[in-house]
KOLGU-564837 format. One record per residue (C-alpha): y, z, x negated. Coordinates in Angstrom, 1 decimal. Each point is the difference from the previous one (the first is absolute). Layout:
BEGIN
+--------+--------+--------+
!      Y !      Z !      X !
+--------+--------+--------+
!      Y !      Z !      X !
...
+--------+--------+--------+
! end
This chain:
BEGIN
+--------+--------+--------+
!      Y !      Z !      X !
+--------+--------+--------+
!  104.7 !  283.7 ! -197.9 !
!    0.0 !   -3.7 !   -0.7 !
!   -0.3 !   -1.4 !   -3.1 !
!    3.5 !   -1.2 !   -1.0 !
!    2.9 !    1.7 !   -1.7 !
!    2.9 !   -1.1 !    1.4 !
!    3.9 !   -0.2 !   -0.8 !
!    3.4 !    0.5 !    2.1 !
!    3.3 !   -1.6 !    0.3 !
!    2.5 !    2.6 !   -0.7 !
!    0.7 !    3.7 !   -1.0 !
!   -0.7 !    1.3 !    3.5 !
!   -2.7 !   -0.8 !    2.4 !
!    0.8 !   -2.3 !    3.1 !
!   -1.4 !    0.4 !    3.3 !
!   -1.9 !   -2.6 !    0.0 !
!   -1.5 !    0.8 !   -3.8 !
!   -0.9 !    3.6 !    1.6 !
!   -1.9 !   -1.1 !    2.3 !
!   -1.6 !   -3.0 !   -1.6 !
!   -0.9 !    2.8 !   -3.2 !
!   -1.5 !    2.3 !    3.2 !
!   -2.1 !   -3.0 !    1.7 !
!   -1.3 !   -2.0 !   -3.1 !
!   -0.9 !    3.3 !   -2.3 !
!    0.7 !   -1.7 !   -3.6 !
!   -1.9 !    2.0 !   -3.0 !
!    3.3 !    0.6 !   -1.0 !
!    3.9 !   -0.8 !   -1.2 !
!    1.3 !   -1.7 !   -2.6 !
!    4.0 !    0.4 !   -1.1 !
!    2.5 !   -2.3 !   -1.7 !
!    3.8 !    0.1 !   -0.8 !
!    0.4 !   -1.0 !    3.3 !
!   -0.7 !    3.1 !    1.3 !
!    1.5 !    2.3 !   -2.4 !
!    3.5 !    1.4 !    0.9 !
!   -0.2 !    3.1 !   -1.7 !
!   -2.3 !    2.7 !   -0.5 !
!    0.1 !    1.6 !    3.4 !
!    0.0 !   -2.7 !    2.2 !
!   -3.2 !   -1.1 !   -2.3 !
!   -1.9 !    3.1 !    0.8 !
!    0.7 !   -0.6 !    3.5 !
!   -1.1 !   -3.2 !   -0.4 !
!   -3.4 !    1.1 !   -0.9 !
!   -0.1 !    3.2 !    2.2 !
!    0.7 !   -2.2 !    3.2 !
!   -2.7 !   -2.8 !   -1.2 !
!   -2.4 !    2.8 !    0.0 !
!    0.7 !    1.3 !    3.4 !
!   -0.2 !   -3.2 !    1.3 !
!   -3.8 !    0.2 !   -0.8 !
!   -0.2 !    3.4 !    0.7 !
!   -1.8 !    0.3 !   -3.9 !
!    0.6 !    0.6 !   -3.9 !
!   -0.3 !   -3.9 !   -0.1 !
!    0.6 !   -1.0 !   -4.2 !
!    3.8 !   -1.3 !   -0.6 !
!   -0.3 !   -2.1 !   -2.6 !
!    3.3 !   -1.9 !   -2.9 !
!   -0.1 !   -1.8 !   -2.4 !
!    1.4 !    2.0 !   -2.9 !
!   -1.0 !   -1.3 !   -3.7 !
!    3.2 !    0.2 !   -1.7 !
!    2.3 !   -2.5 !   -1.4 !
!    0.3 !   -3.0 !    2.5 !
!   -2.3 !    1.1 !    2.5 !
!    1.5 !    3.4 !    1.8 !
!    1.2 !    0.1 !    2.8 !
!    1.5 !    3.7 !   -0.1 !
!    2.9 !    0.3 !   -2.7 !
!    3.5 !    1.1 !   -0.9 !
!    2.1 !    1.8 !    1.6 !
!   -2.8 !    2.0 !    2.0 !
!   -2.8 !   -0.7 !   -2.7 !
!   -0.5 !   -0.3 !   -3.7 !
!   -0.8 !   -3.4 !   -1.7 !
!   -3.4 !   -0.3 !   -1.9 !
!   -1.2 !   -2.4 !   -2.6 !
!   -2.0 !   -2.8 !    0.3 !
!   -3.3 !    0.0 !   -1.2 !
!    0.6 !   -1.8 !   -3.2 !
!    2.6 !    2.8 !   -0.6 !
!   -3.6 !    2.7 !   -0.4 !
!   -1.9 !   -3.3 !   -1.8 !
!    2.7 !    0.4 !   -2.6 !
!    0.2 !    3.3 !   -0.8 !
!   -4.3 !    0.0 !    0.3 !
!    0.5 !   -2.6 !   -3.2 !
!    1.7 !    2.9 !   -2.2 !
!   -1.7 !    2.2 !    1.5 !
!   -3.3 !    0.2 !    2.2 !
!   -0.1 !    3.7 !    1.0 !
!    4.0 !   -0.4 !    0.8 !
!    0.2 !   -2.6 !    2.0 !
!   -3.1 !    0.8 !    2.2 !
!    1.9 !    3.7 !    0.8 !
!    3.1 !   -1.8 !    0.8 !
!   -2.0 !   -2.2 !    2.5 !
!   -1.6 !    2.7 !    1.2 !
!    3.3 !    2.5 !    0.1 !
!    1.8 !   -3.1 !    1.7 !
!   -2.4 !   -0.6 !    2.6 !
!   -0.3 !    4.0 !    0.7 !
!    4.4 !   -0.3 !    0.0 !
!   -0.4 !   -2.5 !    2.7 !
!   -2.8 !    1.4 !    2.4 !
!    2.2 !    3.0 !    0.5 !
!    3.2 !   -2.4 !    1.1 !
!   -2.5 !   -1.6 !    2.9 !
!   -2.0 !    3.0 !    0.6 !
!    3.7 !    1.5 !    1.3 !
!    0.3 !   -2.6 !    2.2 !
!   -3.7 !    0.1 !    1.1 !
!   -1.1 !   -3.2 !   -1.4 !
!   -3.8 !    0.8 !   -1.5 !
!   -0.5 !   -3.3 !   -1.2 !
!    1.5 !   -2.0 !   -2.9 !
!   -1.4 !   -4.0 !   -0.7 !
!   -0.5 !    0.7 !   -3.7 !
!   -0.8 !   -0.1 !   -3.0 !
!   -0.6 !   -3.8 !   -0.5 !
!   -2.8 !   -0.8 !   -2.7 !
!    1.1 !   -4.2 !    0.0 !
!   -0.5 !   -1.4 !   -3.0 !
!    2.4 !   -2.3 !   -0.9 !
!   -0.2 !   -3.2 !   -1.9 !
!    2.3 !   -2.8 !   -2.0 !
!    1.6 !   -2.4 !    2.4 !
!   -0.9 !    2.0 !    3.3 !
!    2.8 !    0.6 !    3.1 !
!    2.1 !    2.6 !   -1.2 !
!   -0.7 !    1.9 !    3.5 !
!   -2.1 !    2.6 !   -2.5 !
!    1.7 !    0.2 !   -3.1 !
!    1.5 !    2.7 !   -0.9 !
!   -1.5 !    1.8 !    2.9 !
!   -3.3 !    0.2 !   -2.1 !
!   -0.9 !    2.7 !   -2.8 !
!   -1.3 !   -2.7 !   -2.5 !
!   -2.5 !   -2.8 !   -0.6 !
!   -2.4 !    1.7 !   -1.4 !
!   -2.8 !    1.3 !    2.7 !
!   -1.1 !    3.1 !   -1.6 !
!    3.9 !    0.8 !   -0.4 !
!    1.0 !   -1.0 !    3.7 !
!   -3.1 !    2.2 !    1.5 !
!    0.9 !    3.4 !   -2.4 !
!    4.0 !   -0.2 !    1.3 !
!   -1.5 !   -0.8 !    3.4 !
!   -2.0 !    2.9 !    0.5 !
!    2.6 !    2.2 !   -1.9 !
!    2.8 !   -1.3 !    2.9 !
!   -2.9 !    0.4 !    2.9 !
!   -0.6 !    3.6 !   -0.9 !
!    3.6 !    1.0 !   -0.1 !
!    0.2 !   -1.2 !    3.6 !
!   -3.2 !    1.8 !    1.4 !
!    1.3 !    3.2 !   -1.7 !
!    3.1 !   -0.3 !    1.7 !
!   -2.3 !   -0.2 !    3.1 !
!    1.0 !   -3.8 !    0.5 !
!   -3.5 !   -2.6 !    0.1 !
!    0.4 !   -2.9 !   -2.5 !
!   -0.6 !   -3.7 !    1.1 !
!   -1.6 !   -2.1 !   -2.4 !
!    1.9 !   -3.8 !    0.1 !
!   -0.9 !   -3.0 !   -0.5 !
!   -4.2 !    0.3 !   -0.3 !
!   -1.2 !   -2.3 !   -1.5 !
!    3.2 !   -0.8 !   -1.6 !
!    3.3 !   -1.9 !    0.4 !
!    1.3 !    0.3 !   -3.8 !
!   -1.9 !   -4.4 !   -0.4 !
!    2.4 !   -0.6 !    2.7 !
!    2.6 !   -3.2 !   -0.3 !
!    1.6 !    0.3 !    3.4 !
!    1.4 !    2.9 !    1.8 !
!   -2.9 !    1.0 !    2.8 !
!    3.1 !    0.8 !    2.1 !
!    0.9 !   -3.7 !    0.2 !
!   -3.0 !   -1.7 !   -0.5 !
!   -3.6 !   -0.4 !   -1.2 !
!   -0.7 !    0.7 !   -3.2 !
!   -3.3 !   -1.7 !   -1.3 !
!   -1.9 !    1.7 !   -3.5 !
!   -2.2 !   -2.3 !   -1.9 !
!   -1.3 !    2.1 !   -2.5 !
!   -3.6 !    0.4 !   -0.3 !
!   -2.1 !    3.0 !    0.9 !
!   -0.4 !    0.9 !   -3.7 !
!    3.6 !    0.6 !   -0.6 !
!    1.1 !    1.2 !    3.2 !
!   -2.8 !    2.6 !   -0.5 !
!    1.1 !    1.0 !   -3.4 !
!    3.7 !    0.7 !    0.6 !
!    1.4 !   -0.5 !    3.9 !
!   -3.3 !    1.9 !    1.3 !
!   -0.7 !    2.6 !   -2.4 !
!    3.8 !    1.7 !    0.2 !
!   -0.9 !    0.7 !    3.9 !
!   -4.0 !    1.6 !   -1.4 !
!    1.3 !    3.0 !   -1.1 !
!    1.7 !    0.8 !    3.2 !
!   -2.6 !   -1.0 !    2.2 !
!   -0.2 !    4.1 !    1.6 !
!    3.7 !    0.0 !    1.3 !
!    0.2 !    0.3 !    3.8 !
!    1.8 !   -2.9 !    0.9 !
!    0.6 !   -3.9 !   -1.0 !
!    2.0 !   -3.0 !    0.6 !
!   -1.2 !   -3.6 !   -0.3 !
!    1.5 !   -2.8 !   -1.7 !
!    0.3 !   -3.6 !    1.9 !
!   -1.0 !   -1.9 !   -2.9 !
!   -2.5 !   -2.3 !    0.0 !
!   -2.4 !   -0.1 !   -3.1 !
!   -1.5 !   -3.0 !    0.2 !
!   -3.5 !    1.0 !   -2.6 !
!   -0.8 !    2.1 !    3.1 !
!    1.7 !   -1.6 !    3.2 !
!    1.7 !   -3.2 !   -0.2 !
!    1.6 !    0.1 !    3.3 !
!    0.9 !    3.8 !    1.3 !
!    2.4 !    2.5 !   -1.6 !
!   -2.0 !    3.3 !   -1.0 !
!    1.6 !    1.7 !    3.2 !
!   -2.4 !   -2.8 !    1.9 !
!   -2.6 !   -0.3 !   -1.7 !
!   -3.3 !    1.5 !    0.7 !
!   -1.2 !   -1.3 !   -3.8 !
!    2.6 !    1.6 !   -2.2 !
!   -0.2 !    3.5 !    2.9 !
!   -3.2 !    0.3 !   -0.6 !
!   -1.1 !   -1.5 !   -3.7 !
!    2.8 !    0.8 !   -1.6 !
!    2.0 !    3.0 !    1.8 !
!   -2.7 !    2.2 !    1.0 !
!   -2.8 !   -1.3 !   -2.2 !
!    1.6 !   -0.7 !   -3.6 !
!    3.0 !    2.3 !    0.1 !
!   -2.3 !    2.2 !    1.8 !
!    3.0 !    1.3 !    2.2 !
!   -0.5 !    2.5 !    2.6 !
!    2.8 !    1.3 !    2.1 !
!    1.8 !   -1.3 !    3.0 !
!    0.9 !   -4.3 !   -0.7 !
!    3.2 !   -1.0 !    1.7 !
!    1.9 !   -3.4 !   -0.2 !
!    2.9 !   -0.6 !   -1.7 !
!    3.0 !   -1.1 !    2.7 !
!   -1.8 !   -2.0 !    2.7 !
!    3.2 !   -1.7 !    0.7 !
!    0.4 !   -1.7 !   -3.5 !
!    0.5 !   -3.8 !   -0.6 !
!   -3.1 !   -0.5 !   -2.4 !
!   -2.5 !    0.6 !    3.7 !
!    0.0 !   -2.3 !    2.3 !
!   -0.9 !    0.0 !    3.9 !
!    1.2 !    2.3 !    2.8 !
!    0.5 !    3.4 !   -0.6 !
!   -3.3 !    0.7 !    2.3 !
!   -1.8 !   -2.3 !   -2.5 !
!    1.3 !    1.1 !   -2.8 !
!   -0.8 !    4.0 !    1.3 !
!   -3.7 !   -1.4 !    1.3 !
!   -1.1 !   -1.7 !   -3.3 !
!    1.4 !    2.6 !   -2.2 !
!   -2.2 !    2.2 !    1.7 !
!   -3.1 !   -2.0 !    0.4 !
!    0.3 !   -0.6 !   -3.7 !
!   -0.8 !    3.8 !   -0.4 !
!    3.9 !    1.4 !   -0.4 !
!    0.2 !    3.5 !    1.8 !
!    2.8 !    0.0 !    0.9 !
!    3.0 !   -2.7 !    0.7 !
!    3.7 !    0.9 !   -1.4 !
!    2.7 !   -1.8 !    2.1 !
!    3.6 !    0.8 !   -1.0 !
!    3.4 !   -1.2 !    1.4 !
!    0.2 !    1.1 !    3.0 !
!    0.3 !   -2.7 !    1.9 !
!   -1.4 !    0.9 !    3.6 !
!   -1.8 !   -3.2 !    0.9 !
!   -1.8 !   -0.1 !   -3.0 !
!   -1.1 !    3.9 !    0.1 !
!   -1.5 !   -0.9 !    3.8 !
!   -1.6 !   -3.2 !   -1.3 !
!   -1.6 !    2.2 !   -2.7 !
!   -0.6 !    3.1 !    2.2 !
!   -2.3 !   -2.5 !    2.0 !
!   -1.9 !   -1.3 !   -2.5 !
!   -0.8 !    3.6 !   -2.2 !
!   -3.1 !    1.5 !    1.5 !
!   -0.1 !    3.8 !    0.5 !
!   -0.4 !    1.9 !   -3.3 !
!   -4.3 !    0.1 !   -0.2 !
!   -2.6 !    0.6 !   -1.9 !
!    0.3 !   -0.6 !   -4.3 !
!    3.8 !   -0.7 !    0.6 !
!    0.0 !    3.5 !    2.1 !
!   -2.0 !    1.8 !   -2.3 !
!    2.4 !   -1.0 !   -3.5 !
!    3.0 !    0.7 !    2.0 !
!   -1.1 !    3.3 !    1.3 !
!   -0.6 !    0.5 !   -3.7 !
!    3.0 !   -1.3 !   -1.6 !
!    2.0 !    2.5 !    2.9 !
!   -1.8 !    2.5 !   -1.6 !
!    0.8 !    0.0 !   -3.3 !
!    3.8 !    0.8 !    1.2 !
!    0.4 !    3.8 !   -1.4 !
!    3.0 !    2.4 !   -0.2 !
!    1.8 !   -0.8 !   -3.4 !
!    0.2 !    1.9 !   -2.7 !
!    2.8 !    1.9 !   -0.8 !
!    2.9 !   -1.6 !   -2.3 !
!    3.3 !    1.2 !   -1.2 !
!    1.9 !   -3.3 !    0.4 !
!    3.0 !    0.5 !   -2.0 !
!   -1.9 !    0.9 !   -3.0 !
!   -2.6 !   -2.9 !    0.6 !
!    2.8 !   -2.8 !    0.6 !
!    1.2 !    1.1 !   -3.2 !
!   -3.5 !    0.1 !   -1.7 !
!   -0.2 !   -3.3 !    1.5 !
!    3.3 !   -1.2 !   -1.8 !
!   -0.5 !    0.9 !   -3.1 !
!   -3.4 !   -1.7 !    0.0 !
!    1.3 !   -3.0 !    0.8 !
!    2.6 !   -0.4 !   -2.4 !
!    0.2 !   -3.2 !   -1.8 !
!   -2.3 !   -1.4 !    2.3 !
!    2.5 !    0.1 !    3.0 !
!    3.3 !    0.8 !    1.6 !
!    0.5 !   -0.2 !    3.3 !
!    2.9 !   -2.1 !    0.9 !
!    2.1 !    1.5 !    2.5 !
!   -0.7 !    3.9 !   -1.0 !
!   -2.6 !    2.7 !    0.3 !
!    0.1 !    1.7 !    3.4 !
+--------+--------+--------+
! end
């Protein structure tokens, strides 16, 4: 195994991705709406990524709800966004942390019937006044305490559906004014108040198996590298102050706010103490450039992964008719889904 996750081009493997997934031996897959068809060709999707490395390699999506899933109607239900549970949490604490829980337990079973044991949420940004909109509504609230309780709620929904929770964006991308995907976004808070809100959402979480980083820079701690690059914020704030513990992957690789060749970008993402390096479009070229660079899977990096692998357990049983309808009626007043409940 090296130490990448990589993505494909289409619904179907290539020839060329088969044997490129056999030779470089990524940690493991990630899928998009590029690759979905329907639910079949899906599961074969992940059935023949698997047998290409001849292991239960970890598929992992991105499915939060609202504008950031990539499974949906016809095949899927809808979800909310996580301002949808934030809202409800308002009126009522002990409802809206069972609907984020309930939802995230509705939408492990629709992967784990595809296969895919690995969804990149919840998110625990923190977002501010006048920051890029790429959080929003995305996030359960600004208030850290509230973000971390709906957080948890939504992460042990999905590891009782058997599916493993990534944490996103550690240290935190809610500060942000510009969209990571385009460009860098630069934080100049001091330490004091990202500590107090931004930080402390991600403390309470600091046990789940798996993170993502964000590529912002904070410049009270680095003035120069994103988090994904920097040893400073890895080590002081990630793993030190947050106190997080599980397997650290980077957000996209590929983005616009990194800068370099996709080896550099993979090499100092790594050296800066990230486990793991996520690269995602599929692009064949770019997965080879970062094949190269990611080092087999060793040592602390082996030994969280190994970990994070084995909290994947059978799910527990659900009645999904009568849960999608508990779910519903929770969420009442705090959200409709606009084109139906599947």
């Amino acid at each position: 195994m090296r130490a990448f996750i990589t993505g494909v081009a289409g619904p179907g493997l290539t020839g060329e991705e088969r044997q490129f997934l056999q030779d470089a031996q990524p940690w493991g897959l990630i899928v998009f709406k590029r690759n979905v068809v329907d639910p079949a060709a899906l599961r074969r999707l992940v059935d023949d990524f698997r047998a290409a490395l001849g292991r239960n390699a970890p598929v992992l999506i991105d499915q939060e709800g609202g504008r950031v899933q990539r499974l949906g109607p016809p095949h899927w239900p809808s979800y909310p966004p996580g301002a949808a549970y934030g809202d409800l949490y308002d009126r009522n604490r002990e409802a809206g942390l069972a609907a984020a829980k309930l939802g995230a337990r509705l939408i492990a079973a629709d992967l784990a019937a595809l296969g895919i044991d690995v969804d990149c949420a919840p998110i625990a940004d923190v977002p501010v006044a006048g920051a890029d909109p790429i959080v929003g509504d995305r996030a359960y609230g600004t208030e850290p305490a509230k973000v971390a309780a709906i957080a948890e709620a939504f992460a042990a929904g999905l590891l009782e559906g058997g599916v493993l929770p990534v944490l996103k964006h550690i240290p935190g991308h809610g500060r942000a004014t510009a969209d990571s995907h385009q460009r860098l976004p630069v934080v100049t808070a001091d330490r004091a108040i990202l500590d107090g809100t931004d930080f402390a959402a991600f403390r309470p979480l600091c046990g789940l198996p798996l993170g993502m980083t964000a590529h912002v820079v904070f410049t009270a701690f680095d003035p120069v590298a994103p988090a994904t690059t920097s040893a400073t914020i890895v080590r002081q704030v990630i793993r030190d102050s947050i106190g997080f513990e599980g397997l650290l992957m980077s957000d996209d690789i590929s983005m616009g706010a990194l800068s370099g060749s996709l080896g550099e970008r993979t090499s100092a993402a790594l050296a800066a103490g990230c486990d793991m390096v996520l690269h995602c479009n599929g692009k064949m070229p770019e997965m080879q450039a970062v094949a190269a660079a990611a080092p087999r899977l060793a040592g602390e990096a082996a030994r969280r992964a190994e970990a994070a692998l084995a909290m994947r357990k059978p799910a527990a049983p659900i009645d999904i008719a009568a849960s999608r309808a508990a779910f519903f009626k929770l969420m009442a007043g705090a959200w409709q889904p606009a084109q139906g409940w599947v």
